[in-house]
C-alpha positions as semicolon CSV with decimal commas, in nm:
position;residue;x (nm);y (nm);z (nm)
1;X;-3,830;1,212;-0,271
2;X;-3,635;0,952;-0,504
3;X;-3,595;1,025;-0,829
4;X;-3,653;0,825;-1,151
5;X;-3,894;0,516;-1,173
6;X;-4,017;0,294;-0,933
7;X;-3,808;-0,003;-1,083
8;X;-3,488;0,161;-1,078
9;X;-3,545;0,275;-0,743
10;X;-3,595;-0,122;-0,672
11;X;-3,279;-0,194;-0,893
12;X;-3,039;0,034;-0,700
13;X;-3,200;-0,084;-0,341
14;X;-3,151;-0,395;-0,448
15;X;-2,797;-0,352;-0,576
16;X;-2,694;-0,272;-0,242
17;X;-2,810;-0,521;0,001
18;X;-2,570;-0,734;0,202
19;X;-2,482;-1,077;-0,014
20;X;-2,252;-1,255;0,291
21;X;-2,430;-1,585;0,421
22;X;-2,628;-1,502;0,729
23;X;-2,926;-1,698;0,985
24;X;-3,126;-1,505;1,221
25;X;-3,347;-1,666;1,479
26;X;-3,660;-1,451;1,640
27;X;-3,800;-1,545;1,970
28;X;-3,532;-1,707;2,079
29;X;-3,616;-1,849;2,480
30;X;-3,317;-1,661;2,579
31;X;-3,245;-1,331;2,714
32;X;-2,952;-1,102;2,537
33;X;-2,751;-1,069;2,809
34;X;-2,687;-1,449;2,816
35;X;-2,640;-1,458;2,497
36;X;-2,427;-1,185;2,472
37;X;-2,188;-1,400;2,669
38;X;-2,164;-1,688;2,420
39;X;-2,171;-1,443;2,124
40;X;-1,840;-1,274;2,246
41;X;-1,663;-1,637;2,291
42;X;-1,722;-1,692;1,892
43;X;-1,699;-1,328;1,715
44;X;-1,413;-1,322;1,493
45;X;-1,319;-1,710;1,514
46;X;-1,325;-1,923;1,198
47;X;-1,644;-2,141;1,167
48;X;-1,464;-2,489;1,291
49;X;-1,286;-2,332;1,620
50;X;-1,688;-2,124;1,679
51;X;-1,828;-2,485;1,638
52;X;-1,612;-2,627;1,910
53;X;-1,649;-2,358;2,141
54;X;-2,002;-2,422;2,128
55;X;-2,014;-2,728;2,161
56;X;-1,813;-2,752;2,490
57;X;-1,989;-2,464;2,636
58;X;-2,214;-2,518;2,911
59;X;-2,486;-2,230;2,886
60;X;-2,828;-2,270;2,748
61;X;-2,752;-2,026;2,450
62;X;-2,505;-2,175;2,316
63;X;-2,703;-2,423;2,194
64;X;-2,970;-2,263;2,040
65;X;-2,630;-2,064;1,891
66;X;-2,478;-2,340;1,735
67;X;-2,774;-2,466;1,572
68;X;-2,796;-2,109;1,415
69;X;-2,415;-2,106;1,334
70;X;-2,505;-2,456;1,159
71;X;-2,780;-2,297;0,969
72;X;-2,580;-2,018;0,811
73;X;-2,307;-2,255;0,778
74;X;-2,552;-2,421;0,558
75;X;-2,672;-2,091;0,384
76;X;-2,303;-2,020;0,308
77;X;-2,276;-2,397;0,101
78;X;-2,591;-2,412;-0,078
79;X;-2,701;-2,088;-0,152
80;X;-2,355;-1,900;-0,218
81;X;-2,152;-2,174;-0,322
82;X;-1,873;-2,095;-0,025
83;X;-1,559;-2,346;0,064
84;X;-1,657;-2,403;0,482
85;X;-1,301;-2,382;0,559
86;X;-1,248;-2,047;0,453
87;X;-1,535;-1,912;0,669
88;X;-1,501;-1,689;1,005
89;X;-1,752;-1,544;1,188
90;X;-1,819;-1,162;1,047
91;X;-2,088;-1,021;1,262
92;X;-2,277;-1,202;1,598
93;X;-2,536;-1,005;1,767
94;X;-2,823;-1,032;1,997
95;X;-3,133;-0,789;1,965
96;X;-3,423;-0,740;2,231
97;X;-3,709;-0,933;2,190
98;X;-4,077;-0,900;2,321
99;X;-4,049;-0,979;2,769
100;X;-4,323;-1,213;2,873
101;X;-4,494;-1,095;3,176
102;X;-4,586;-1,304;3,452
103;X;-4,741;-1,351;3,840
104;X;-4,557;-1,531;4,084
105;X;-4,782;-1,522;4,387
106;X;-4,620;-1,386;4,714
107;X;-4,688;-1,350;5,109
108;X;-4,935;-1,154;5,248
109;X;-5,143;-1,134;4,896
110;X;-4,822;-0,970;4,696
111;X;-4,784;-1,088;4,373
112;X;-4,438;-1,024;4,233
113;X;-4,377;-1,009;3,862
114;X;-4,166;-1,237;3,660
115;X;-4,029;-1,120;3,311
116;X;-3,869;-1,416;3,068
117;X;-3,726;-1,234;2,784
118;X;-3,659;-1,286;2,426
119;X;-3,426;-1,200;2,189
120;X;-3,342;-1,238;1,820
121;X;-3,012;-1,350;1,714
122;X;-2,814;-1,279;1,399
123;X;-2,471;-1,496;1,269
124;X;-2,328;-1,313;0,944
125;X;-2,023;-1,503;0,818
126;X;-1,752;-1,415;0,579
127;X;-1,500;-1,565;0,352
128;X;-1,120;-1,525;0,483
């Protein structure tokens, strides 16, 4: 049990949450594996290299990726004041999401199960 009041409890949680820019998409129409793939391409480049890689990338994620890496680009300018040059690419991970479940009929009467996953996506970025 935590001692002292219930506002200074707040205070020191508070105190020591994370203040680098981040965006986070949920539900994302993509599993983690595949996004896993474009998410290793861009961890640890700077934000303008990450951008490019993106944008020449042919997979699926990595455009639901760069709009993300856009919107914490954004977060970084506007809420934290930050220079866009001197940003990299701190932290990139993909978390399991809720599977889908469906029927794909099959021969004979079988029906075979299809599973489209989800994930949820998280960019934290840094100053250099």
């Amino acid at each position: 049990m935590a001692k002292g009041h219930r506002s200074q409890i707040k205070r020191e949680r508070n105190a020591n949450k994370d203040t680098r820019p981040s965006a986070k998409i949920s539900y994302a129409r993509v599993s983690v594996q595949k996004a896993c793939f474009v998410l290793d391409a861009i961890r640890g480049k700077d934000v303008k290299s990450a951008l490019g890689i993106l944008m020449y990338n042919p997979r699926y994620a990595s455009t639901v990726i760069e709009k993300l890496l856009k919107s914490a680009i954004a977060n970084a300018e506007n809420n934290n004041g930050m220079n866009v040059d001197d940003l990299y690419i701190a932290e990139c991970y993909a978390n399991k999401g809720p599977t889908m479940k469906r029927i794909r009929p099959r021969a004979q009467g079988r029906a075979y199960r299809i599973e489209k996953r989800m994930s949820h996506i998280t960019i934290v970025l840094d100053q250099r």
